[in-house]
Legacy VTK file of the C-alpha trace (Angstrom):
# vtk DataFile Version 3.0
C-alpha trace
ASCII
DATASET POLYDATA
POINTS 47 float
20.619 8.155 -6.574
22.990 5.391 -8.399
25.350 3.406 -6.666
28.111 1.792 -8.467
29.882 -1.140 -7.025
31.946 -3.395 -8.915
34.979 -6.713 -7.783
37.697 -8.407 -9.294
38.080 -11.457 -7.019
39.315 -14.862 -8.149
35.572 -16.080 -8.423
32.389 -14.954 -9.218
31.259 -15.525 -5.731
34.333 -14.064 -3.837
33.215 -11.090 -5.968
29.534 -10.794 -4.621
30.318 -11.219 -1.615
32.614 -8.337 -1.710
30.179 -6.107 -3.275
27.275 -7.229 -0.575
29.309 -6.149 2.380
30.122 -3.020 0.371
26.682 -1.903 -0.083
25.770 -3.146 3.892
28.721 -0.434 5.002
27.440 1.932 2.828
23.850 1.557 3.958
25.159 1.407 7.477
27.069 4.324 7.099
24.105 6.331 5.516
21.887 5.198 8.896
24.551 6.492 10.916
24.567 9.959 9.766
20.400 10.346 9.219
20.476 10.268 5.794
18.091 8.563 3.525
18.363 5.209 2.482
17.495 4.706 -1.530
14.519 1.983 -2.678
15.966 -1.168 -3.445
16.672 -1.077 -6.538
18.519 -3.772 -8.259
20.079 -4.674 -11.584
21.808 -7.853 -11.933
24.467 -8.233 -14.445
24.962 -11.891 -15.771
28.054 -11.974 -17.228
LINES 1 48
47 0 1 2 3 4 5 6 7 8 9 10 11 12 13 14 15 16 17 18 19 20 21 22 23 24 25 26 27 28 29 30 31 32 33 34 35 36 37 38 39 40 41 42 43 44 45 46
């Protein structure tokens, strides 16, 4: 499973932030209904 998740903030950090708490709802929300949670799996874009 992929999961995209992408921010346009004013700053780099306002935009990681964003896309943290993004990915902790959607983990959340995956706990919440029994479903698996994928490996951690990350690729960091330095741009």
């Amino acid at each position: 499973m992929t999961i995209r998740c992408s921010s346009q903030e004013k700053t780099k950090q306002e935009s990681i932030t964003n896309i943290k708490e993004a990915i902790e709802g959607y983990v959340l929300s995956l706990e919440e209904d029994g479903l698996p949670v994928p490996d951690e799996q990350v690729e960091k874009f330095n741009g």
